[in-house]
DRENSEFI-393316 format. One record per residue (C-alpha): residue number from 1; x, y, z. Coordinates in Angstrom, 2 decimals. Layout:
<atom martor="NUM" u="X" v="Y" w="Z"/>
...
REM end
This chain:
<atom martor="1" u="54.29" v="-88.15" w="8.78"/>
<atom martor="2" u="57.16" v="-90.56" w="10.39"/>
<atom martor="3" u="58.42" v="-89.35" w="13.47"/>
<atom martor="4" u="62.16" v="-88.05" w="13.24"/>
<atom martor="5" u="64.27" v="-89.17" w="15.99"/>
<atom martor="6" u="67.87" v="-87.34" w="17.51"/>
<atom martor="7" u="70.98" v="-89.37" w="17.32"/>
<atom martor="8" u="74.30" v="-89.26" w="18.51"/>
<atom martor="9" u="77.22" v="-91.30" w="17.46"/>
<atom martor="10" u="80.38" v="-92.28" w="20.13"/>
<atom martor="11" u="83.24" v="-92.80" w="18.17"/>
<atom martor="12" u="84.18" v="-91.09" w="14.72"/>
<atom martor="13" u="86.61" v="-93.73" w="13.28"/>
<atom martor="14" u="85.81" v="-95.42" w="10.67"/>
<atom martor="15" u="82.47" v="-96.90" w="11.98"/>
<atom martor="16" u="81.42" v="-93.81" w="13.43"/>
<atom martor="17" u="81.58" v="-91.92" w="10.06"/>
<atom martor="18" u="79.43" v="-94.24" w="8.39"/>
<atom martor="19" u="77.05" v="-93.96" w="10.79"/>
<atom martor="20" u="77.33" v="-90.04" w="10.99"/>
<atom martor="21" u="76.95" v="-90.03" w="7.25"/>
<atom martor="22" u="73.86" v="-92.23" w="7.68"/>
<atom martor="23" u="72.21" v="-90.12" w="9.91"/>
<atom martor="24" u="72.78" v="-86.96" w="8.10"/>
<atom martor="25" u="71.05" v="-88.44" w="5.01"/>
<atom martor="26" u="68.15" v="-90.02" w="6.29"/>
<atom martor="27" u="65.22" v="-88.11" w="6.85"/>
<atom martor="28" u="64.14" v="-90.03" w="9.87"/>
<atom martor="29" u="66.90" v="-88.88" w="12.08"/>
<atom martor="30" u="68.22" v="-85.63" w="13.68"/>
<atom martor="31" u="71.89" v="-85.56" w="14.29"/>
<atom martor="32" u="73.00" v="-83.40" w="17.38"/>
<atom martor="33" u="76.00" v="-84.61" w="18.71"/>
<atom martor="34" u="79.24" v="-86.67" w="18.34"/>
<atom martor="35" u="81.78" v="-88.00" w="21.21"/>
<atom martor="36" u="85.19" v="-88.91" w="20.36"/>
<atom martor="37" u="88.54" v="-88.99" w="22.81"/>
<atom martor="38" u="90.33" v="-87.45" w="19.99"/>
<atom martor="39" u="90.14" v="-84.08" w="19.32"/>
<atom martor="40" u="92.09" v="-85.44" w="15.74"/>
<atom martor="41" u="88.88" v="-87.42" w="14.95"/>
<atom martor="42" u="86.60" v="-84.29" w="16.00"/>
<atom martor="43" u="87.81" v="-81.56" w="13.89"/>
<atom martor="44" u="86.46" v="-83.27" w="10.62"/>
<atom martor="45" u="83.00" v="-84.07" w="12.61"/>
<atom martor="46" u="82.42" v="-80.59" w="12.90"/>
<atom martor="47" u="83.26" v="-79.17" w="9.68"/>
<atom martor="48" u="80.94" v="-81.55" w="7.97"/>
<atom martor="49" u="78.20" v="-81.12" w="10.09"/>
<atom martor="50" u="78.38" v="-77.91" w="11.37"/>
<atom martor="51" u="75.79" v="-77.66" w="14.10"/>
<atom martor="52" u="76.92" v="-80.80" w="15.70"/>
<atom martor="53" u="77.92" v="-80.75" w="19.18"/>
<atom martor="54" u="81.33" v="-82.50" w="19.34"/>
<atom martor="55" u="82.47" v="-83.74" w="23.27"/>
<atom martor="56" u="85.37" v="-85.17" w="24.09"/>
<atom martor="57" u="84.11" v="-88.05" w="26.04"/>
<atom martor="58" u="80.36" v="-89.75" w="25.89"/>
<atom martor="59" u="79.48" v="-89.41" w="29.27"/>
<atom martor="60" u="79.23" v="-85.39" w="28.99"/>
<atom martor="61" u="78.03" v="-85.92" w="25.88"/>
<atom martor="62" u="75.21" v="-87.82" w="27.72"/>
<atom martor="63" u="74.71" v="-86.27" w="30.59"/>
<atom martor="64" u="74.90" v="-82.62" w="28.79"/>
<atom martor="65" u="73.11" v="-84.22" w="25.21"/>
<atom martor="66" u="70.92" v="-87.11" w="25.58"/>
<atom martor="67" u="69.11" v="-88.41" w="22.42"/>
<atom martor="68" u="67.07" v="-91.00" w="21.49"/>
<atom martor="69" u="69.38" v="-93.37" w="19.71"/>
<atom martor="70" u="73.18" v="-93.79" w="20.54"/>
<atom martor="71" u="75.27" v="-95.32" w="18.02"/>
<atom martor="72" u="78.35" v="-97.54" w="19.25"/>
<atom martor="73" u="81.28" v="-96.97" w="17.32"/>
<atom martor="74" u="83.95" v="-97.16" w="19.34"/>
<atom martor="75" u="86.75" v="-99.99" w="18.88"/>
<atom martor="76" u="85.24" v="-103.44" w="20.29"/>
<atom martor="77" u="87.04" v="-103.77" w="23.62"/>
<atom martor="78" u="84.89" v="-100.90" w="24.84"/>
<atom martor="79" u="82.08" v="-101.36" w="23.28"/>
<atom martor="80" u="80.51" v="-103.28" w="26.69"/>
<atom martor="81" u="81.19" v="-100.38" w="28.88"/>
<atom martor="82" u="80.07" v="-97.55" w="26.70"/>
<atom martor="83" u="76.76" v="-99.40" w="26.09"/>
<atom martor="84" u="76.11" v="-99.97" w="29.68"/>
<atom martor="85" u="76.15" v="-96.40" w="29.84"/>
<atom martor="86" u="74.16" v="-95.11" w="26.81"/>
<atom martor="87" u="71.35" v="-97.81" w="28.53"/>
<atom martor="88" u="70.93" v="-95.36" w="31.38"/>
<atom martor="89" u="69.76" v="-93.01" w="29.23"/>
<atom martor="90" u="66.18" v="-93.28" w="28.47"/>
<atom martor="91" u="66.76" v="-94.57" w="25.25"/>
<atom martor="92" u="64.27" v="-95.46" w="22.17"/>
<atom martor="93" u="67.02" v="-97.08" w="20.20"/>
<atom martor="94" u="71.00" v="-97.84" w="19.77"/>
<atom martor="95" u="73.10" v="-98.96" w="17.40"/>
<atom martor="96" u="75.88" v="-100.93" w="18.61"/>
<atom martor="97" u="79.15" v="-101.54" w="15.16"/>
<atom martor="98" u="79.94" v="-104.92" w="14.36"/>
<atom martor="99" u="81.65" v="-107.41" w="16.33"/>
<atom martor="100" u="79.36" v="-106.50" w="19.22"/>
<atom martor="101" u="82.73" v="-106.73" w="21.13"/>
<atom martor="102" u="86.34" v="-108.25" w="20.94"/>
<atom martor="103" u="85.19" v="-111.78" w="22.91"/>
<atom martor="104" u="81.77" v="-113.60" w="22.62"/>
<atom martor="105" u="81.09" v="-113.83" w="26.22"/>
<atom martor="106" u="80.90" v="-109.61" w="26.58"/>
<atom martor="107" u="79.02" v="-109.56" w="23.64"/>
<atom martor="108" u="76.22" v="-112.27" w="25.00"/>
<atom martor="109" u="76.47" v="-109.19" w="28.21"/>
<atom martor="110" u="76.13" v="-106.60" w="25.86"/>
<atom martor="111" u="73.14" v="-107.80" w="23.89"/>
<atom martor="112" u="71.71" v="-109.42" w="26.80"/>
<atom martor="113" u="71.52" v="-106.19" w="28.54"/>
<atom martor="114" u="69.39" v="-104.56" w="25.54"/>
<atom martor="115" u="67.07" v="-107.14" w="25.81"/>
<atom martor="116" u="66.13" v="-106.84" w="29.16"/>
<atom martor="117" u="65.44" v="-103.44" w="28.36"/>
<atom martor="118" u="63.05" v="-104.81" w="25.15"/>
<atom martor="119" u="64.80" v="-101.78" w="23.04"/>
<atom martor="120" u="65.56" v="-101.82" w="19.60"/>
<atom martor="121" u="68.82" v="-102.87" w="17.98"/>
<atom martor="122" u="71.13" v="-102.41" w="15.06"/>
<atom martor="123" u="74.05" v="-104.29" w="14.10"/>
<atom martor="124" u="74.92" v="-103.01" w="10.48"/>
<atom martor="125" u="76.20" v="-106.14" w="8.58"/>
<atom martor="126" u="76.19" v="-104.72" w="5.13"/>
<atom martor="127" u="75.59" v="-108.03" w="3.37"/>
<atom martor="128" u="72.12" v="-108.84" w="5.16"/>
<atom martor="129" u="70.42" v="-105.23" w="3.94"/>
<atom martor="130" u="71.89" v="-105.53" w="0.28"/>
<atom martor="131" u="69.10" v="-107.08" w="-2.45"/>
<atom martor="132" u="72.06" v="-109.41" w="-4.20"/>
<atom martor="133" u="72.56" v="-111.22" w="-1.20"/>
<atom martor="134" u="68.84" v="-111.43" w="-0.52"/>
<atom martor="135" u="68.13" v="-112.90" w="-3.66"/>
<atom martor="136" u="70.70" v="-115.14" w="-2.70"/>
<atom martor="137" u="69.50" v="-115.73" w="0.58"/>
<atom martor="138" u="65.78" v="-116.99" w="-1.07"/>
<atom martor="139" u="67.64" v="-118.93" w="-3.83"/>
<atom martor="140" u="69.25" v="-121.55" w="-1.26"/>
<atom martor="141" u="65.93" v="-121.26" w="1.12"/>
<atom martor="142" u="63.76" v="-122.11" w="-2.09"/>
<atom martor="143" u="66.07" v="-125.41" w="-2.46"/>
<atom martor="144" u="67.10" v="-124.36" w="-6.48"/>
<atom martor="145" u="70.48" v="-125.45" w="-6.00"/>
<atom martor="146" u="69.68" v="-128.29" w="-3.99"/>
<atom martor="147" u="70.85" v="-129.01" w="-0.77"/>
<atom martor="148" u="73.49" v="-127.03" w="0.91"/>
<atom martor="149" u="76.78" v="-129.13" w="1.27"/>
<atom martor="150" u="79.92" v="-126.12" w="1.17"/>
<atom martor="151" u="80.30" v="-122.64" w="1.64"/>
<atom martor="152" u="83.93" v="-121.49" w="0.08"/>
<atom martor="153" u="85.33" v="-118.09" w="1.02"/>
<atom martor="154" u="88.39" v="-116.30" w="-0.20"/>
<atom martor="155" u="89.11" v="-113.09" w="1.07"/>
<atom martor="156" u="92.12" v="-111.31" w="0.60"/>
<atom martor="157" u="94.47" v="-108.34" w="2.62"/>
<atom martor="158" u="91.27" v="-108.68" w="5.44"/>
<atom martor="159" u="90.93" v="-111.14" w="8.32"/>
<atom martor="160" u="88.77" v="-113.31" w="10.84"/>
<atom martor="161" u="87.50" v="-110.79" w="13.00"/>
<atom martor="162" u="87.30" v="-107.59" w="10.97"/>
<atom martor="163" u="86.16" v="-108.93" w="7.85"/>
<atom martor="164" u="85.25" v="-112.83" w="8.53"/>
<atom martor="165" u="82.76" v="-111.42" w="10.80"/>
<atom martor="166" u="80.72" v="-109.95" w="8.15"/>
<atom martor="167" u="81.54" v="-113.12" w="6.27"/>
<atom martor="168" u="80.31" v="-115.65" w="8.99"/>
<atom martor="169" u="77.46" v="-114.02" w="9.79"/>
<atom martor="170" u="76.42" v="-114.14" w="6.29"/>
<atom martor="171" u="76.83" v="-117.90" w="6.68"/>
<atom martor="172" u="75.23" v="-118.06" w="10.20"/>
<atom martor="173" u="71.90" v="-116.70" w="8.49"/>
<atom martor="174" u="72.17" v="-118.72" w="5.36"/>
<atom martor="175" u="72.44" v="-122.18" w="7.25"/>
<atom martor="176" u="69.95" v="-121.50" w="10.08"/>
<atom martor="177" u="71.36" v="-124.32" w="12.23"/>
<atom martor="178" u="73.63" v="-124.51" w="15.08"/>
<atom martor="179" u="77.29" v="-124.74" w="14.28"/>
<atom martor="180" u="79.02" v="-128.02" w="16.34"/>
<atom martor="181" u="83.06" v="-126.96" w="15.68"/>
<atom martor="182" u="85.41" v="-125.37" w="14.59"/>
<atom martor="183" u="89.05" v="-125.87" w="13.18"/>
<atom martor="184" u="91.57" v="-123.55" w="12.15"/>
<atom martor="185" u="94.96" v="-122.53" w="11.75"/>
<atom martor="186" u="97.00" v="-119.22" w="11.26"/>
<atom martor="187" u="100.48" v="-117.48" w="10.72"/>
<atom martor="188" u="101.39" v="-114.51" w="12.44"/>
<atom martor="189" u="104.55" v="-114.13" w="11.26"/>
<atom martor="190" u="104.61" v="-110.36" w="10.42"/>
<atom martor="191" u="102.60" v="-108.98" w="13.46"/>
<atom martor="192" u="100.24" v="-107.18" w="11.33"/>
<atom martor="193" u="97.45" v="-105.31" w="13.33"/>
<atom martor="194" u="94.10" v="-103.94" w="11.72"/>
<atom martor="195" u="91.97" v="-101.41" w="13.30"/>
<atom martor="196" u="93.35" v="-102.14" w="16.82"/>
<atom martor="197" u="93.73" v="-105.68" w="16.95"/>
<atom martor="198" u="96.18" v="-107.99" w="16.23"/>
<atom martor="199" u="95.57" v="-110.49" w="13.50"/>
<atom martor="200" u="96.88" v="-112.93" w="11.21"/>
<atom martor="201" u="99.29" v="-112.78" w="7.84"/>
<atom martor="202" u="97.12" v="-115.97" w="6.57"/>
<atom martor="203" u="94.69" v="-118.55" w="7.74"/>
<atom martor="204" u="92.26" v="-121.27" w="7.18"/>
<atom martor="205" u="88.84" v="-121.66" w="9.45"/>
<atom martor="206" u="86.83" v="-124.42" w="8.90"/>
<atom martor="207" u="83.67" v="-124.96" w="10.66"/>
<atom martor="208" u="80.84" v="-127.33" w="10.40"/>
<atom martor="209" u="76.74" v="-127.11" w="11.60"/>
<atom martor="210" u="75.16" v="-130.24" w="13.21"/>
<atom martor="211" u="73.62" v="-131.07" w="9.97"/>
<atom martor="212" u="77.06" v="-131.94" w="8.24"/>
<atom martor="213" u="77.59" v="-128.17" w="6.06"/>
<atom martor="214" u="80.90" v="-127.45" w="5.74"/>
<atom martor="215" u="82.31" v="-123.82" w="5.66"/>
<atom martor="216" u="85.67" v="-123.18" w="4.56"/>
<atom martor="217" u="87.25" v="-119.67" w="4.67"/>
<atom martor="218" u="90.56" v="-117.83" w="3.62"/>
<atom martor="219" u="91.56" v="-115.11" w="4.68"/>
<atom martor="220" u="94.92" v="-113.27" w="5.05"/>
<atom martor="221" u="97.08" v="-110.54" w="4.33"/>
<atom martor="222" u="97.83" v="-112.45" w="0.50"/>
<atom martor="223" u="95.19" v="-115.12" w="-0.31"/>
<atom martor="224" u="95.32" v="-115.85" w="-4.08"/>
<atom martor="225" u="91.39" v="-115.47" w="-4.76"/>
<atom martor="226" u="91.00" v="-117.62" w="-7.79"/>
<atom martor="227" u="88.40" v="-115.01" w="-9.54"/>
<atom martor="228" u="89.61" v="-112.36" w="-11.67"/>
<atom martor="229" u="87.31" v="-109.16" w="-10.27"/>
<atom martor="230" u="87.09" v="-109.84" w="-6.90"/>
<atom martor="231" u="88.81" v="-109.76" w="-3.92"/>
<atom martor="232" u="86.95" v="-111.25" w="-2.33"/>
<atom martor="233" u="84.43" v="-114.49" w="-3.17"/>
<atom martor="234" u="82.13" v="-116.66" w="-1.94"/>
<atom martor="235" u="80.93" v="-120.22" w="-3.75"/>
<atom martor="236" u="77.77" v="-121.90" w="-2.57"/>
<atom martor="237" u="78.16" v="-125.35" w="-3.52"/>
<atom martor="238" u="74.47" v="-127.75" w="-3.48"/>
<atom martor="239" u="73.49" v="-131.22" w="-4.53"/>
<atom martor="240" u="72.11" v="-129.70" w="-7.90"/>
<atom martor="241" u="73.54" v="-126.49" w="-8.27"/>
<atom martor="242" u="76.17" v="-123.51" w="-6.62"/>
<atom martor="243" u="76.24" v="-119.79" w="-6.80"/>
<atom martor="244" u="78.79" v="-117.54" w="-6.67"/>
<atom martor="245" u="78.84" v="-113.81" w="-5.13"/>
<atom martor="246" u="81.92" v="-111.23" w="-4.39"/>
<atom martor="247" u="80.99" v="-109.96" w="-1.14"/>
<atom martor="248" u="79.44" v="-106.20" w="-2.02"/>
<atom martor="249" u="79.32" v="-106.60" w="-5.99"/>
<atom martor="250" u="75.99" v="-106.43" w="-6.68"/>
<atom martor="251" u="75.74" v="-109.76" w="-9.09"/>
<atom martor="252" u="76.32" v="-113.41" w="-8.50"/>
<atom martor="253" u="76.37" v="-116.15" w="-10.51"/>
<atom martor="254" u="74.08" v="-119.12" w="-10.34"/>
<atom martor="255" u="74.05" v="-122.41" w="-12.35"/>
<atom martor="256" u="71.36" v="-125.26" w="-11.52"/>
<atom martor="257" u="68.96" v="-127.65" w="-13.85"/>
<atom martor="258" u="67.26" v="-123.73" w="-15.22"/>
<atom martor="259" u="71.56" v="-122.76" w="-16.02"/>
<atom martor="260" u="73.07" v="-125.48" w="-16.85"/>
<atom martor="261" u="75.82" v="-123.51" w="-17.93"/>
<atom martor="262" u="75.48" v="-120.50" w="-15.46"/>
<atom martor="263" u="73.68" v="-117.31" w="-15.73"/>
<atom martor="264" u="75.45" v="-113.91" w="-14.12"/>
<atom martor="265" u="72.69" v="-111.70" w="-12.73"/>
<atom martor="266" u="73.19" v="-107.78" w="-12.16"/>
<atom martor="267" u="71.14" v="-106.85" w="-8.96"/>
<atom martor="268" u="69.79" v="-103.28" w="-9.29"/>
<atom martor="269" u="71.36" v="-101.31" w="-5.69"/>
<atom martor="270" u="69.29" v="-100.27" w="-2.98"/>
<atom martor="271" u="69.09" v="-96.54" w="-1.78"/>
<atom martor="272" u="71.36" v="-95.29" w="0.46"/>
<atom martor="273" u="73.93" v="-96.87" w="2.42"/>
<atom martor="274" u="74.21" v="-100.16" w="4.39"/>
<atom martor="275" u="73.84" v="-98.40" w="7.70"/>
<atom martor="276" u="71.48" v="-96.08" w="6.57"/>
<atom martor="277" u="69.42" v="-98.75" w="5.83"/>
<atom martor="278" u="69.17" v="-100.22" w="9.22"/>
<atom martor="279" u="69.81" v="-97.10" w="10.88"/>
<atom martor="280" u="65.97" v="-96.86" w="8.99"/>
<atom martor="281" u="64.69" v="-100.38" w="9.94"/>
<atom martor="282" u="65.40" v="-99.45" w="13.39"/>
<atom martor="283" u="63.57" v="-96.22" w="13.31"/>
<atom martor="284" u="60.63" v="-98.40" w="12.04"/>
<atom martor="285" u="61.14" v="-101.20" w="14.78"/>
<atom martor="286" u="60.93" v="-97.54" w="17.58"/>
<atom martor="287" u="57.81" v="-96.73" w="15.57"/>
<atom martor="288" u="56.05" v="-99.45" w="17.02"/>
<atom martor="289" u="58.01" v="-99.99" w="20.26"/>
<atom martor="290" u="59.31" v="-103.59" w="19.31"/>
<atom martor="291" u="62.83" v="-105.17" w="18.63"/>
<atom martor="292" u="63.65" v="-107.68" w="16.18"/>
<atom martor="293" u="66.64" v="-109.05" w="17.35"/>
<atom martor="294" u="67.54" v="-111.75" w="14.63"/>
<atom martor="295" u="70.43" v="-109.83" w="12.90"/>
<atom martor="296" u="72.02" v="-109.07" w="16.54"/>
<atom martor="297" u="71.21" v="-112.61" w="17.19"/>
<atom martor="298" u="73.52" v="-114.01" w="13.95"/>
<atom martor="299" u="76.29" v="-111.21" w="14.85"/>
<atom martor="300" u="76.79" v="-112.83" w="18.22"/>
<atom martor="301" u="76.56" v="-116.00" w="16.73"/>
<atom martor="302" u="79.37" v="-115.21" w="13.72"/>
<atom martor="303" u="81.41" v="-113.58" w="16.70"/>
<atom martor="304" u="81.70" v="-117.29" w="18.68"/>
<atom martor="305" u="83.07" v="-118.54" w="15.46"/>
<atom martor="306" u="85.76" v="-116.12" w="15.11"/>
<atom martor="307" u="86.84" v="-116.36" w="18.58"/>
<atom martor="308" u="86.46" v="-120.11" w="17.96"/>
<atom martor="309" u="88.90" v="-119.95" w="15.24"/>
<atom martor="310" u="91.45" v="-117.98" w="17.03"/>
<atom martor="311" u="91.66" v="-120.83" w="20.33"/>
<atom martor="312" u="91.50" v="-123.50" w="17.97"/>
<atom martor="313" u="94.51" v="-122.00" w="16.23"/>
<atom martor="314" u="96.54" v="-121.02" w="19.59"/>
<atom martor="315" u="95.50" v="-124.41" w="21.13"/>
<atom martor="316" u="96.11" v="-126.64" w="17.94"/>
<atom martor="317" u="92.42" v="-128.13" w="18.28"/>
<atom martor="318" u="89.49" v="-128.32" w="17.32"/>
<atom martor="319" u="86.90" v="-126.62" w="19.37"/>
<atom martor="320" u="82.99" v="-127.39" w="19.88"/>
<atom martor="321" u="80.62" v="-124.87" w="20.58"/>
<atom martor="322" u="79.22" v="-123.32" w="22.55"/>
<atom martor="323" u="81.97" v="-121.88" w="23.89"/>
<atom martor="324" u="80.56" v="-121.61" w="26.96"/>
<atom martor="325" u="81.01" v="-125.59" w="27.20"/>
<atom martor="326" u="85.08" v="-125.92" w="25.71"/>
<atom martor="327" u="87.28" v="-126.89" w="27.97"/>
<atom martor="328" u="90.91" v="-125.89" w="26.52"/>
<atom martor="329" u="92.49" v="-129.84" w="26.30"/>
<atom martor="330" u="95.80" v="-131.11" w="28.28"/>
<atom martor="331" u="99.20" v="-129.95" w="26.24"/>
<atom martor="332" u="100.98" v="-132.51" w="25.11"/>
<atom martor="333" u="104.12" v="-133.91" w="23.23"/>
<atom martor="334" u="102.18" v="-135.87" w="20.43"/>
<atom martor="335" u="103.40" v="-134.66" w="17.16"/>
<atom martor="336" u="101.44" v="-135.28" w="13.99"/>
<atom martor="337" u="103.42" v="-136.72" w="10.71"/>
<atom martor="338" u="106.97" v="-138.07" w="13.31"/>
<atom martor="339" u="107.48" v="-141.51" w="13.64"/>
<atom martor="340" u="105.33" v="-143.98" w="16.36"/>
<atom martor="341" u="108.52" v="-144.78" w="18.65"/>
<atom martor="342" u="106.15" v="-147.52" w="20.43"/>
<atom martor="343" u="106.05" v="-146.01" w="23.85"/>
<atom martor="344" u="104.18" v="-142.89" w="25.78"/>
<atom martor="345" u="100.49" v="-144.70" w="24.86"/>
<atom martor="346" u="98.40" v="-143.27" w="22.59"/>
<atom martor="347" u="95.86" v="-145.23" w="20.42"/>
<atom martor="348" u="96.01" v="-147.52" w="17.49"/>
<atom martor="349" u="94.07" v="-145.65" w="14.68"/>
<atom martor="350" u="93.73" v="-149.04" w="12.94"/>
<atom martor="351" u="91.13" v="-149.83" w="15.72"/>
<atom martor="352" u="88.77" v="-147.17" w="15.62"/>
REM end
């Protein structure tokens, strides 16, 4: 019989529910307690899961409640701190919510602190447990629509970070090869904020891996997305074929030499929900004490191309990863598109 392991969950936003909700349905886990500041975000805990110890911070909840597996669902800034602390606890497992936090170099801190302890992680990017996108996944691998050349994405009333993260790290696991740049530009013209963090009315990233495949995504508060049941879409363009998916839909389309004129398939759903699902693959990575650390790997990696796209926007350049290695370049006057008035230097793009 598989081993059942306790859980508790820091945060109940919106993260923190699914994984509450996740925990109560699977079979493999005990829920016993919950942790959020706000006593707001508590009430509902404990009326659907009477039983559950609610605390209003996750230290008591720790030091009073320790479990085997911690879920990190608290908004990204903190998301550093509060796993630094759940890693005092003798721990079998955590979960830590997508991005891993709200700048790439915590996040490398974050994860690199689980691995030192070899334990078990789960970052729950939906996409990479659903079977549509793993067909997917095995139809570009297998070479049937040729070689990869462009990823399109269109995403509308989401944005880089909070929804381009999922997007990205879809593309960091499709291309398998390091990413060289990145180029982008935004307007933040009507301050919009999303889940804590400010973000952008509309923009344009562009990246590109050392291997010359493009990526091009919109996303914004209203991108036209030029497919009629989606709002969101992604087109996976090859030498001999492209496919195209809507983000959770279960169905793409694919045409190639076998569909010439393109064949929709419908993509029977998994059980259960994203996070249950690697709420579940973690339970079975704690089952034999190892850690696969792949899909963490790919979030941190997706996370250094959003922040990439947000300082190439503010800096109006484009900027080459790793980040570790980008210096932020000189301001200056030049001005794209104006006249050459002959003097100030420059170069003569004639001689390149």
């Amino acid at each position: 019989m598989a081993r059942t392991y306790t859980a508790s969950v820091v945060g109940a936003g919106s993260g923190g529910k699914l994984s509450l909700q996740a925990l109560d349905a699977s079979n493999r886990f005990e829920l016993v307690a919950v942790a959020d500041i706000s006593e707001t975000a508590r009430k509902p805990v404990a009326e659907c899961y009477p039983g559950v110890r609610a605390f209003a911070n996750h230290k008591t909840m720790f030091a009073q409640c320790p479990t085997d597996v911690v879920c990190v669902s608290t908004w990204p800034p903190s998301h550093l701190s509060v796993t630094r602390d759940a890693l005092a606890l003798p721990l079998k497992g955590i979960l830590v919510e997508k991005p891993l936090s709200d700048n790439v170099e915590d996040g490398a801190i974050l994860l690199d602190l689980i691995k030192k302890k070899n334990l078990p992680v789960a970052v729950p990017h939906g996409l990479l447990v659903a079977a549509h996108v793993h067909r997917i996944l095995n139809h570009v691998k297998n070479g049937e629509i040729g070689n990869l050349k462009l990823v399109e994405i269109q995403c509308n009333k989401w944005d880089i970070i909070n929804a381009g993260i999922h997007w990205l790290n879809f593309v960091v696991k499709l291309v398998e090869e390091p990413f060289v740049h990145v180029l982008a530009a935004y307007d933040k013209s009507t301050r919009t904020y999303r889940d804590g963090v400010q973000v952008e009315t509309l923009a344009v990233t562009s990246a590109q891996t050392k291997s010359g495949v493009r990526v091009v995504m919109h996303t914004g508060d209203q991108v036209h997305v030029n497919h009629n049941s989606s709002g969101t879409v992604f087109r996976l363009l090859g030498t001999q074929g492209d496919i195209e998916f809507y983000a959770w839909a279960s169905r793409y389309r694919m045409r190639n030499a076998e569909y010439p004129t393109g064949e929709l398939f419908d993509v029977p759903q998994l059980m259960g929900t994203a996070h249950q699902r690697h709420l579940e693959r973690l339970a079975e990575q704690m089952d034999c004490e190892g850690a696969n650390y792949e899909i963490a790997d790919s979030s941190l990696a997706a996370l250094e191309l959003c922040e990439a796209a947000y300082m190439s926007a503010r800096y109006g350049c484009a900027v080459t990863l790793p980040l570790s290695d980008f210096v932020k370049p000189v301001e200056n006057d030049w001005e794209p598109g104006k006249p050459y008035c002959g003097t100030g230097g420059g170069r003569d793009g004639r001689k390149l």
